[in-house]
N, C-alpha and C positions, 0 to 999 in steps of 0.2 A: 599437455593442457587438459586432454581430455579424465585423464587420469587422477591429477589434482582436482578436478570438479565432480569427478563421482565419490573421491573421496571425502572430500568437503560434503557433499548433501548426506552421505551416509552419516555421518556424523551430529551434524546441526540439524538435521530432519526429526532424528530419538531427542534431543535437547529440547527442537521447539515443541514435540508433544508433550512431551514431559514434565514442561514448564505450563502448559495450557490446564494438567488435569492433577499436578502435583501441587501448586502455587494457590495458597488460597488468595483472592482480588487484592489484598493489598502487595502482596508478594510479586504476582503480576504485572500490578502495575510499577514498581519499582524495577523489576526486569526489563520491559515497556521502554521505562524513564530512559535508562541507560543506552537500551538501542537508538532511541532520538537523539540524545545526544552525543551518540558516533555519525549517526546522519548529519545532524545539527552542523558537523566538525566538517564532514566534508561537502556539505552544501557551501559552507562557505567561500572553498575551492571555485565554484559556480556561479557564485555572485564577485567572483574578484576579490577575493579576501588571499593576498599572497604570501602575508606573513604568516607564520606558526601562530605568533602570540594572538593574531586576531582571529585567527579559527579558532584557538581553544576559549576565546574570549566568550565567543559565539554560542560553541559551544553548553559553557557553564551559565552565558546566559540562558539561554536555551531551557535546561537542568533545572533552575532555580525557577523558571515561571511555570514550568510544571509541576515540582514539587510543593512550591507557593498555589496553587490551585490543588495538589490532590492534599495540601494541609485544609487547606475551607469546605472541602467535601463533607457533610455529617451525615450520608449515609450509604454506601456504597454499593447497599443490597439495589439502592431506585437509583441510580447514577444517571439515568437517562431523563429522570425527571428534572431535573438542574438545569436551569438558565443557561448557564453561561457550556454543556456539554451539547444543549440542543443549537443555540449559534453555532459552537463549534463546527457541529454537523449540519446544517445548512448554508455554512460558509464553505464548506466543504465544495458540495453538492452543485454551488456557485462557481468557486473557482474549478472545479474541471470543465464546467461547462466554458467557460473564459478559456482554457489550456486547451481546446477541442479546436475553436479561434484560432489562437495561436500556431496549432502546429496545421493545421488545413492553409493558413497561410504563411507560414516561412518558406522564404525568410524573412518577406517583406513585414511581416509582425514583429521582426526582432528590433525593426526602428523604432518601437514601440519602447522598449524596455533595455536593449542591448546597451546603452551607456547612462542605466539607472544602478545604479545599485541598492539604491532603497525598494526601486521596485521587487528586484533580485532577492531582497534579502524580505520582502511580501511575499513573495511567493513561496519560499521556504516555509514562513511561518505556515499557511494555509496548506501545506503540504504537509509540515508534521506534526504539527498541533493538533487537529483532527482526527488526523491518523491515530496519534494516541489516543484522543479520547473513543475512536472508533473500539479498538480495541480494548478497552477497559469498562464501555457500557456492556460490551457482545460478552466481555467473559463475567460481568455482574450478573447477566441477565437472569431474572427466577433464581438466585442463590439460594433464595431464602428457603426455597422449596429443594432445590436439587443442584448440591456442588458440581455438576458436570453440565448440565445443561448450556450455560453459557460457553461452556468449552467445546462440546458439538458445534454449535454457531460459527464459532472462529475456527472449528477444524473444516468445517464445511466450505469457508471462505477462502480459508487456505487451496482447498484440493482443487477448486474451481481454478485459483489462477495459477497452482502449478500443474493442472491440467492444460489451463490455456498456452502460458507460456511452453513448457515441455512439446502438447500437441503442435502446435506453430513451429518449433523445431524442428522436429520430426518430418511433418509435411512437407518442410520451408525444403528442404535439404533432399525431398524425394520429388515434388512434384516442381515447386518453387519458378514460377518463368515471371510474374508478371508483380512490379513492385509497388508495395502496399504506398508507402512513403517516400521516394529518393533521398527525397531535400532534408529530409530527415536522418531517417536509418534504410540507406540502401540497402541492406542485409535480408531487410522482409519484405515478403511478398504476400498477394492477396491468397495463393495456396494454402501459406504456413496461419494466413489469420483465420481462413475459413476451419482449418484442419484442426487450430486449438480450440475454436468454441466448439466444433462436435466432441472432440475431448472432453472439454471441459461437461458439455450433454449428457455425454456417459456416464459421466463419472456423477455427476449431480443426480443423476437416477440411481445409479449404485449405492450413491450414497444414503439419501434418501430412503431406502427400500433396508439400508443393514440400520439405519437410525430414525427414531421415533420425533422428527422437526416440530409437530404438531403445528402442522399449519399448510393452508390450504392449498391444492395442487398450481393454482392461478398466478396468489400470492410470490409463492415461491422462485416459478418460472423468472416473473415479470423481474424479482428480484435479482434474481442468478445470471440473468441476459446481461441488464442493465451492469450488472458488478462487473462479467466478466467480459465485459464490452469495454469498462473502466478502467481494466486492468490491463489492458493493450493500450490504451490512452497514458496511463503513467509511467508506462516501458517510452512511450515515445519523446513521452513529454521531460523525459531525466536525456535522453538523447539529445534534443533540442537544444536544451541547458549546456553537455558538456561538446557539443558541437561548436556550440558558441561560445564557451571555455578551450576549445583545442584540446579535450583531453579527451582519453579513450576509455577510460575508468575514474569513478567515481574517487575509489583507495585502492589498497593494498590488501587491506586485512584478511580478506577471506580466500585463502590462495585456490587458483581457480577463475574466479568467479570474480573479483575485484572488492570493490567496498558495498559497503553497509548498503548505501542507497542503492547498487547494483544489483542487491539481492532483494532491497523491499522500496523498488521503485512502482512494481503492481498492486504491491498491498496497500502502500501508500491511497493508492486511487480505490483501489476496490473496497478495502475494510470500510471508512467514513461514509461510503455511499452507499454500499447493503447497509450498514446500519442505519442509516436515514431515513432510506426507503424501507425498512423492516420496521422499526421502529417509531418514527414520525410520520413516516408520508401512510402507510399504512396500518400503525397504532398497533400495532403486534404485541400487545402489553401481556 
């Protein structure tokens, strides 16, 4: 197992840079598009969707309300300027805070939602709807001025939660005694959570110090916390979901590692909400 999952990152890791600094924004986000809608496919799995036909229903619904939105877009270079991108992002911001709820109290929150399926299929939406638009304002951002700028952003977002996640690993499995969640993901512990944010610390200074963020040491911080504090919340919170689907994996597809959501169950949470707080809450224009 181990072995198919170093392979797999070695792989997809040169892809997703590749695609972040090669891809000009519309190209991106049509890359974007497609990862949602393999999410899309196996959230449904999540919400009780047990047929094929109704997952890929889902799916291409999915597909077309995003592509129906980045058709009404007229300017890509200010995507963050846009109505219906800043709801996105403060619906965001909202429902994790709701998902924060939820998983500090299951299971008894899952009477809440556990034989909704519309709720189920709410939740999805505010999980990856955002998500995309998160990442499609972070890689616009300053275009106009510098094709890569927005691509530091989301590189930088990235390292934070594959520091978190990775460092959490690492710790979880050296130091690990005392569990972060049971009821959740008995897997982790408060070790493996403490162990991925100074990871993630490191790495956010390192980072920071080889790249030119332009922006203020405070700023950043408060941002980088809050993300990578988010991105332990949507590792949990896709747990929660498939605990309460009985499954152990999202898919298939990424051998290793399982499916789509498996892989960008962090980003999910982290990308929408550094961009909120970068962006709106603190006006980083």
């Amino acid at each position: 197992m181990l072995k198919y999952r170093l392979l797999s990152a070695f792989v997809l890791i040169p892809v997703v840079i590749a695609a972040l600094f090669w891809l000009p924004p519309m190209g991106f986000a049509v890359v974007t598009l497609v990862v949602c809608m393999l999410a899309a496919w196996e959230w449904g799995q999540l919400c009780g969707l047990s047929s094929r036909a109704q997952r890929v229903g889902l799916a291409v619904l999915c597909g077309l309300l995003l592509a129906l939105m980045l058709f009404i877009l007229p300017d890509y270079q200010r995507t963050i300027e846009l109505p219906m991108v800043q709801v996105a992002l403060w619906a965001s911001l909202a429902w994790w805070c709701g998902a924060l709820l939820l998983v500090l109290f299951y299971p008894a929150s899952a009477n809440f939602w556990r034989h909704s399926r519309v709720l189920r299929l709410i939740f999805g939406v505010l999980t990856i709807v955002p998500f995309f638009w998160g990442m499609v304002a972070l890689r616009s951002w300053h275009y106009e001025s510098s094709q890569y700028s927005g691509s530091l952003w989301l590189l930088y977002v990235m390292f934070l939660v594959w520091g978190a996640d990775s460092g959490a690993y690492i710790f979880g499995k050296l130091f690990g005694k005392h569990k972060l969640a049971p009821k959740v993901s008995p897997g982790k512990t408060w070790q493996g959570f403490i162990g991925g944010l100074l990871t993630s610390a490191v790495i956010a200074w390192l980072f920071g110090i080889w790249a030119d963020l332009n922006v203020t040491p405070g700023v950043l911080l408060a941002c980088s916390v809050v993300a990578a504090l988010a991105s332990v919340l949507g590792d949990l919170t896709e747990s929660m979901f498939k605990r309460e689907a009985g499954i152990k994996d999202s898919g298939h597809l990424i051998p290793g590692h399982g499916g789509v959501l498996d892989r960008i169950d962090s980003l999910t949470a982290a990308v929408p909400v550094f961009a909120c707080l970068l962006l709106l809450v603190f006006r980083i224009l």
